[in-house]
C-alpha positions in Angstrom: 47.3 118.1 148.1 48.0 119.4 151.8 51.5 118.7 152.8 51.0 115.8 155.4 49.0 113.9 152.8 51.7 114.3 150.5 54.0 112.5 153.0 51.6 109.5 153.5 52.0 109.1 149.5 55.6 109.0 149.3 55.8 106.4 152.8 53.3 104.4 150.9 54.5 104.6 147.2 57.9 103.6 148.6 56.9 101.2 150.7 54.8 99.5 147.8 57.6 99.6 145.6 60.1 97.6 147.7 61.6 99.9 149.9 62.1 98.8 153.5 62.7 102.4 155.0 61.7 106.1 153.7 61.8 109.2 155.0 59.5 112.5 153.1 59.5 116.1 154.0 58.0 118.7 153.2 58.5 122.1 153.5 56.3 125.6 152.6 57.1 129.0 153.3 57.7 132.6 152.1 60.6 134.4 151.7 61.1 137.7 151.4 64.9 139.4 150.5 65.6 142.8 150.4 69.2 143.5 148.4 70.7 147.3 149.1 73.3 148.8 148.2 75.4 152.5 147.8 73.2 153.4 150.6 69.9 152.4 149.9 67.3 149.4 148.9 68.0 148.7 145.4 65.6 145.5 145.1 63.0 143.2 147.1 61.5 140.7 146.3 59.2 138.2 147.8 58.5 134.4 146.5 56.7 131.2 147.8 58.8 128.0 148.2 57.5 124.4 148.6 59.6 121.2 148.3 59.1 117.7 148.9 62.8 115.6 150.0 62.5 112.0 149.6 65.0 109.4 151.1 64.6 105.7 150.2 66.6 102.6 151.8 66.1 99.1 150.8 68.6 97.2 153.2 71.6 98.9 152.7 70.9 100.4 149.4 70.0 104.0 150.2 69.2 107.3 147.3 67.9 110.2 148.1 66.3 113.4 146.0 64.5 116.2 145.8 61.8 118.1 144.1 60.3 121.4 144.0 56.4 122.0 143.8 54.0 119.5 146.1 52.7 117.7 142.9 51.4 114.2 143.8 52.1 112.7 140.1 55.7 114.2 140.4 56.2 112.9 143.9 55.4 109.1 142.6 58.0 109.9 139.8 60.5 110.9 142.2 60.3 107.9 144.8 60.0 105.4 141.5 63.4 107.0 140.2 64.9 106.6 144.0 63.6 103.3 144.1 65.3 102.6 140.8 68.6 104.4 141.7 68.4 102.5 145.5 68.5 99.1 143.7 71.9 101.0 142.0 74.3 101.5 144.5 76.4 99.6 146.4 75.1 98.3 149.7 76.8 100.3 153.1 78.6 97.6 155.0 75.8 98.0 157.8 72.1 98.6 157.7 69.8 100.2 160.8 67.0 100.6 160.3 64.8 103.9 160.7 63.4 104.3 164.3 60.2 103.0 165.4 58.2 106.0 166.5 56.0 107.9 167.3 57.7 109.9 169.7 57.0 113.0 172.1 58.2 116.3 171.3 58.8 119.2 172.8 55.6 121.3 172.4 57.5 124.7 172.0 59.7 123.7 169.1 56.6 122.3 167.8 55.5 126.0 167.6 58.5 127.1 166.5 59.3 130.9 166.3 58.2 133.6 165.1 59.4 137.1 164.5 57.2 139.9 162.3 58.2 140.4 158.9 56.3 143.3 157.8 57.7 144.7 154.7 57.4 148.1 155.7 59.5 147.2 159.1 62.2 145.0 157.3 63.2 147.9 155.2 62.8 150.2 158.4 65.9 148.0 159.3 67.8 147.3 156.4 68.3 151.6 156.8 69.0 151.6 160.4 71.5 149.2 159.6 73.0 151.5 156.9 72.5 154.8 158.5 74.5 153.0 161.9 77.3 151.7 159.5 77.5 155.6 158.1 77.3 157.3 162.0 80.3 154.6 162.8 82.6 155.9 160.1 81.5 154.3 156.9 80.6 156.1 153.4 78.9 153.4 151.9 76.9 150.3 153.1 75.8 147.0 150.6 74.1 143.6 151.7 70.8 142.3 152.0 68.2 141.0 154.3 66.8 137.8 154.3 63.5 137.1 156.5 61.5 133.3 156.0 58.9 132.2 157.5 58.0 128.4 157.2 56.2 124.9 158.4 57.8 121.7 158.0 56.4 118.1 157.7 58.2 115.4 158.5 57.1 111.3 158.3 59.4 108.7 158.3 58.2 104.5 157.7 58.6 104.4 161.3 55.9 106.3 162.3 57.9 108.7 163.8 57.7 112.8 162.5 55.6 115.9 162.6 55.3 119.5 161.5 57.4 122.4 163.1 56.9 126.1 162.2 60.0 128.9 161.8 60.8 132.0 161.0 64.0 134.0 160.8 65.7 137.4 159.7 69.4 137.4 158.2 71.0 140.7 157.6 74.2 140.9 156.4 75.9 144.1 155.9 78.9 145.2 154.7 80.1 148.7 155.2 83.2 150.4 152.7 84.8 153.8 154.0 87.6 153.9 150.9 89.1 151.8 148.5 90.3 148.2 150.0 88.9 149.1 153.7 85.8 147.0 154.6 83.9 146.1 157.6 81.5 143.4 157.8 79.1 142.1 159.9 76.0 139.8 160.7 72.8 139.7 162.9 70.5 136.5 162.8 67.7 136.1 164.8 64.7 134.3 165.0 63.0 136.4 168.4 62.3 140.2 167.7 64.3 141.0 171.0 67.3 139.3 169.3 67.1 141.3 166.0 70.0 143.9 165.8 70.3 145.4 162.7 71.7 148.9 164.2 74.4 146.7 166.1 75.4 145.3 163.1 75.8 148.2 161.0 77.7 150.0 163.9 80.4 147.5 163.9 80.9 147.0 160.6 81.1 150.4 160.0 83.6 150.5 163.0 85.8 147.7 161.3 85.6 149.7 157.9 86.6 152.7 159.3 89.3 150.9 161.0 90.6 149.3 157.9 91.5 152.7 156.3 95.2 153.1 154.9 96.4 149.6 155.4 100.0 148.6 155.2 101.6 145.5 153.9 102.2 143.5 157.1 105.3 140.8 157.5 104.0 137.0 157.6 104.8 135.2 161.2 103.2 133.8 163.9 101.4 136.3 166.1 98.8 136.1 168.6 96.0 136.4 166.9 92.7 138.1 167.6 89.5 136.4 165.6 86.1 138.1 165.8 83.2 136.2 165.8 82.8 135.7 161.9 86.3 134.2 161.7 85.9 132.0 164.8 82.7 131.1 163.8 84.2 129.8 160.2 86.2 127.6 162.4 84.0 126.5 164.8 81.6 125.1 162.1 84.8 123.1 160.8 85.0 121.1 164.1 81.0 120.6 164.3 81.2 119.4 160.7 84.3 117.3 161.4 82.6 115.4 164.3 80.2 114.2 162.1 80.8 109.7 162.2 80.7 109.9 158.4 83.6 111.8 157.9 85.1 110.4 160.8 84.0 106.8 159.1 85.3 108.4 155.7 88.6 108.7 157.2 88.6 112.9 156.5 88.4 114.4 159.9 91.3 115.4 162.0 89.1 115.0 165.0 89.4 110.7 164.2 90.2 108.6 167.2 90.2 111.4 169.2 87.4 110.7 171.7 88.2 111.2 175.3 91.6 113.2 174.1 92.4 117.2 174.3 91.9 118.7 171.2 90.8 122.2 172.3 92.5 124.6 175.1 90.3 124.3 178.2 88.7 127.6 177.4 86.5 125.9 174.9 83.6 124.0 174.8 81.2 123.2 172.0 78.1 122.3 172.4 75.1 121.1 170.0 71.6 122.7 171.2 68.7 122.7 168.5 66.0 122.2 171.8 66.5 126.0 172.6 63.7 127.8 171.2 63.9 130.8 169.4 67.6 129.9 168.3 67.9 130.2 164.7 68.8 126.6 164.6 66.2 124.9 166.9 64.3 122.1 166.0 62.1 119.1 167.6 62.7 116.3 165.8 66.2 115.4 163.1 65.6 113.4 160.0 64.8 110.6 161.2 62.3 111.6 163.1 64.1 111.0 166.6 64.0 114.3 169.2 67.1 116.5 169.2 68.9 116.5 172.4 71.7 118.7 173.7 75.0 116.9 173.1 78.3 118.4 173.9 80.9 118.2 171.4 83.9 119.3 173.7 83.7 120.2 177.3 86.8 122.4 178.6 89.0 120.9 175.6 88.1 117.3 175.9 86.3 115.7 172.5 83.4 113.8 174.2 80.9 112.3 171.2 81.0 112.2 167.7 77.3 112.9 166.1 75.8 110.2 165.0 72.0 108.9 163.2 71.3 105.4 163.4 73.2 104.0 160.9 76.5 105.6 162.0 75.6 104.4 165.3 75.1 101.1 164.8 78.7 101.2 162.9 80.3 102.6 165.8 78.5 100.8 168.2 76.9 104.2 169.6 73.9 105.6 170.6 72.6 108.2 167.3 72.8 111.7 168.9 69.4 112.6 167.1 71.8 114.3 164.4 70.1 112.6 161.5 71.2 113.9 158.1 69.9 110.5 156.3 73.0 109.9 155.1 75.6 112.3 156.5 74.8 113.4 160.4 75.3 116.5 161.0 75.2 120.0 164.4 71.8 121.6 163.9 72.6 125.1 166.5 76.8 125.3 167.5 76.8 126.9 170.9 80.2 127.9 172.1 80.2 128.4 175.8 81.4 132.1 176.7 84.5 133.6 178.6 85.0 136.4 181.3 86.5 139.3 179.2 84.7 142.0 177.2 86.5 142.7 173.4 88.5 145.6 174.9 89.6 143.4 177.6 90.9 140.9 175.2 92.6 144.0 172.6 94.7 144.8 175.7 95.8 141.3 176.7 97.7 140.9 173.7 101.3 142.6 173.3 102.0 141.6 169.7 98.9 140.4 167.3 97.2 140.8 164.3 93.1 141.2 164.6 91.5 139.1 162.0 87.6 140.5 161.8 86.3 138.3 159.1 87.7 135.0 156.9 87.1 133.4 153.5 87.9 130.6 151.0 89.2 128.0 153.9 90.5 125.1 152.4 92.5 122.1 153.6 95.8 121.2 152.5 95.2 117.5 154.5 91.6 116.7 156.0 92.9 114.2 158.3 95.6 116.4 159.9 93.4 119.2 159.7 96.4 121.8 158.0 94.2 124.4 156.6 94.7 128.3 155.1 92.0 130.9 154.7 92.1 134.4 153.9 91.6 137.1 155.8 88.7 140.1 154.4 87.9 142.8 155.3 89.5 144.8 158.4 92.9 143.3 159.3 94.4 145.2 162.2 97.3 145.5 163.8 97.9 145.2 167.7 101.1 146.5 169.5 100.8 146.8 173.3 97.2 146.3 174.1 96.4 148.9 171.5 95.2 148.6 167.7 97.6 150.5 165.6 96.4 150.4 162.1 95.0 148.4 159.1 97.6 145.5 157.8 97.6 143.6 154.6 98.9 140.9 152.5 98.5 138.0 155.0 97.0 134.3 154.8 96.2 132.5 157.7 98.2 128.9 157.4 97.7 126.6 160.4 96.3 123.3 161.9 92.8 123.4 163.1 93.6 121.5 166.1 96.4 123.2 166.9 94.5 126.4 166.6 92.0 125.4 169.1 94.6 124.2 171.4 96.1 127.9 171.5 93.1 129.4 172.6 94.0 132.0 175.6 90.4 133.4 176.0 86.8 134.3 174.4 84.7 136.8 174.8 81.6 137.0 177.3 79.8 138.8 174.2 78.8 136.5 171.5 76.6 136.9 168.2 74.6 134.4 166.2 77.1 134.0 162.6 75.2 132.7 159.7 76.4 133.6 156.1 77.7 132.4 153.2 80.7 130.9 154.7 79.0 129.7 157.8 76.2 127.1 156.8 75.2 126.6 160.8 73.7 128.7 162.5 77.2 129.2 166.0 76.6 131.7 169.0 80.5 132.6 168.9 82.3 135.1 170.8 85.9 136.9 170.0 88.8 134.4 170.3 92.4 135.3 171.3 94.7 132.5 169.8 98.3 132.4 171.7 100.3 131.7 168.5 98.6 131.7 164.7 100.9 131.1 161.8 100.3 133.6 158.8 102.1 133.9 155.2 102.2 135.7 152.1 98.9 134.8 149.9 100.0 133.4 146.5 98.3 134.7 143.3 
């Protein structure tokens, strides 16, 4: 069954069955991953994916699921079994319901973006990327590339939805030049111009070769110097933290915070999905509403919180077109850019530590936002504008607010960050953070 008839039978089966809202979509497309490693493609493979995502609301009762395949019997199954688990839960204390559509989108996200993916060509880059992490210092270069292509279906019980084609490369690449000194680094892109797989090698061969030798460091506070994967780790905490639900849920530190400073003036954040050819563009959210720009902070100031019409209605807000049914959520995190280049920033700081890429952050208290990662990777020492050498044995412990609020300056260069630790796609630059607290990691 094609996918937009599939849609009709889910609205309809849920609709018959009592529901007074439902959303399907639908989703087919092709992926192909390429996995390398000691220097060289070591597997690829290519599969077909199809799904159908079912929401159902009956008042206030709400269920979602999921299922894979675009089987009409199974589809029926799953909307009778989210019918059934609906009736189940406890009602939300409000209830909006879905918006009436249908509604103009923009005809370019409509069409969506597409970059080649020719098999031939996508290994042609997975060994530019290695052969510029080797020319930059590196002996050895692991990761893989990820390229999709898709088309997605979208109708809701208010008559509202559409279809919306993608496509999109990931490479991720992480270059070793001796034991315990790493580099790693991303490009994302969903425009060939965009696409820069010998870019990426380069620096994380750089940062590899860097990391050679390191030394254990003392913990303190320092200034601290974040590259783009680090920064972007944070970032994605504040666009996920502005989301009503958790700020309903009472486990944001960005709660009754609207109209307050909770950034340095340097930053602003800002929600796009209506730029296309961004890996994170889209016409329309989940509830079939248009996306729209919203800003999330402008020069420090938290301006909105994201909403979809329930959350809305809550708040007494407009939604932001940010729909996640049930938790809203940023689509494309822009951070505006600064005035210096990296080396500019390097020599503005007398006494810091470099921190070139982050995992495992955890929070010690969501609502205060007190939070520890650690570092991977290169971690570099600066003294005097300079970097000195490889470091180790740190932990990055801090406040996420307070973070932001020592921000001294970012980078006019910025890179699209999407990986395993970063869920949305953020165009984030190098940060340089006055004061950051770092200890000893525990085992």
């Amino acid at each position: 069954m094609k996918p937009e008839k599939i849609c009709k039978l889910v609205i309809s089966e849920a609709l018959r069955r009592g529901a007074t809202d439902a959303v399907a979509e639908v989703y087919v497309g092709q992926e192909c991953m390429i996995k390398f490693a000691n220097n060289a493609v070591v597997a690829a493979e290519n599969r077909d994916i199809s799904n159908i995502n079912i929401f159902i609301a009956i008042e206030g009762r709400r269920a979602a699921t999921s299922i894979e395949g675009l089987s009409p019997q199974r589809a029926k199954e799953a909307v009778e079994k989210a019918i059934q688990l609906a009736r189940l839960t406890p009602p939300t204390d409000v209830y909006a319901p879905l918006p009436k559509g249908p509604f103009k989108y923009d005809d370019k996200l409509l069409r969506g973006s597409r970059i080649p993916g020719d098999p031939d060509a996508l290994i042609d880059h997975v060994n530019a990327a290695i052969n510029a992490a080797l020319s930059a210092g590196a002996k050895m270069a692991a990761g893989s590339l990820i390229y999709t292509r898709g088309k997605t279906w979208l109708l809701t019980s208010g008559e509202a939805g559409g279809s919306y084609e993608g496509s999109m490369i990931e490479l991720s690449i992480r270059a070793l030049a001796a034991d315990n000194a790493t580099g790693h680094f991303v490009s994302i892109a969903s425009k060939q111009e965009d696409f820069k797989p010998e870019e990426a090698g380069r620096r994380a061969g750089e940062f590899a070769a860097m990391a050679v030798n390191p030394v254990d460091a003392e913990p303190g506070v320092y200034e601290a110097l974040l590259g783009p994967m680090t920064f972007a780790n944070l970032v994605e905490e504040v666009g996920e933290h502005d989301s009503a639900f958790h700020i309903d849920s009472g486990l944001s530190f960005l709660a009754d915070k609207i109209g307050e400073s909770v950034a340095s003036k340097k930053f602003t954040l800002i929600d796009d999905p209506t730029i296309q050819g961004t890996p994170g563009a889209r016409p329309f959210d989940d509830e079939g509403l248009p996306t729209r720009r919203n800003v999330i902070i402008d020069k420090g100031v938290l301006r909105t919180y994201l909403h979809n019409s329930m959350t809305a209605r809550k708040f007494n807000a407009e939604t932001t077109a940010n729909a996640g049914l049930i938790v809203p959520h940023p689509f494309n995190l822009i951070v505006e850019g600064g005035d210096g280049s990296l080396e500019k920033l390097i020599s503005s700081i007398d006494d810091g530590v470099f921190v070139t890429n982050d995992w495992y952050l955890r929070y010690q208290n969501y609502r205060t936002g007190d939070f520890s990662t650690i570092p991977r990777d290169a971690l570099l020492r600066i003294r005097r504008g300079s970097i000195e050498g490889a470091i180790k044995g740190l932990r990055i412990s801090d406040n996420i607010i307070r973070v932001f609020r020592n921000i001294r300056e970012l980078s006019q260069e910025r890179y699209w960050i999407l990986w395993w630790e970063v869920d949305t796609p953020i165009y984030a630059p190098y940060a340089v953070i006055d004061k950051l607290n770092f200890t000893r990691p525990t085992s």
